[in-house]
C-alpha positions in Angstrom: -7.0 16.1 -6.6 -8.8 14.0 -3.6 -9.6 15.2 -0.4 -9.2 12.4 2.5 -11.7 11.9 4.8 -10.6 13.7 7.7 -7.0 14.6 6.8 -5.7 18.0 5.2 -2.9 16.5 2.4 -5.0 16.4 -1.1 -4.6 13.2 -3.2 -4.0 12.8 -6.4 -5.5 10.0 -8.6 -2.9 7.5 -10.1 -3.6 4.9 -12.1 -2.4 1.4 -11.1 -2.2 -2.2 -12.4 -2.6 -5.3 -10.2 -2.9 -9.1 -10.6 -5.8 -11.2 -9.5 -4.2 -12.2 -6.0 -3.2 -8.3 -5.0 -6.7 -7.4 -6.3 -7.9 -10.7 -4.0 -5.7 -9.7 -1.3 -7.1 -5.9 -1.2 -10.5 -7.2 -0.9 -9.5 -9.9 1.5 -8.3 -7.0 3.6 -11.6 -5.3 3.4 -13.8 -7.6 4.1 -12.1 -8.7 7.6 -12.5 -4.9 8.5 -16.2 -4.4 8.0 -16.7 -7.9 9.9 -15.3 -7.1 12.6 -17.1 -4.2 12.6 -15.1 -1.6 11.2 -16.1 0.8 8.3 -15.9 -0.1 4.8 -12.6 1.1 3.4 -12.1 1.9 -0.3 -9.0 -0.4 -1.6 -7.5 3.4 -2.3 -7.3 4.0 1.8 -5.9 0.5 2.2 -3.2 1.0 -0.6 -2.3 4.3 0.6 -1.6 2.5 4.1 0.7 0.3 2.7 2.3 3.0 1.2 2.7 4.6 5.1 3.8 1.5 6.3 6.9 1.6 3.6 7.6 4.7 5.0 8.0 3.8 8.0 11.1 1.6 6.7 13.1 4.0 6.1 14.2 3.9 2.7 17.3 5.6 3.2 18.8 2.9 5.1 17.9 0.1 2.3 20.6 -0.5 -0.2 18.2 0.0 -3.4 21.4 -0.2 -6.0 20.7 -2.2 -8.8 17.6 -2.9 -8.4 15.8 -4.2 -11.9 12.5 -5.7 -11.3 9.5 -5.2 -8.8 10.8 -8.7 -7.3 14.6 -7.8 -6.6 12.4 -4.6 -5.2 10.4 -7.3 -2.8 13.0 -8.9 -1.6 15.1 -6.0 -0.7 11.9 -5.0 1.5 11.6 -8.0 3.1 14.4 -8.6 4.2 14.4 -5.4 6.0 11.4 -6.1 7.8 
């Protein structure tokens, strides 16, 4: 397990897969922090951020039936926001 900087929940490391453009976008994300002027996040902090801001959606409420693919899964999501 991984200790956050700064927070008491321990992590655990998982192992994920990601295309060229999520990789892209992760570091896309990155780089606009630290120029303008913020500290140099590890794509794990900014993953586990998104993961937050799912939360946030409250997955209770989405109608998740049926689901097959991580697209049908997208779309579902967006449409909530």
């Amino acid at each position: 397990m991984i200790k956050s900087k700064g927070l008491d929940e321990e992590y655990r490391k998982v192992t994920i897969t990601l295309g060229e453009e999520q990789e892209n976008f992760l570091d896309e994300i990155r780089r606009k922090i630290r120029k303008n002027g913020g500290s140099a996040l590890a794509r794990t902090e900014v993953i586990r951020t998104a993961i937050e801001v799912l939360k946030c959606l409250k997955v209770d409420n989405l109608n998740l039936s049926g689901i097959k693919n991580e697209f049908e899964l997208f779309e579902k999501i967006k449409k909530s926001l």
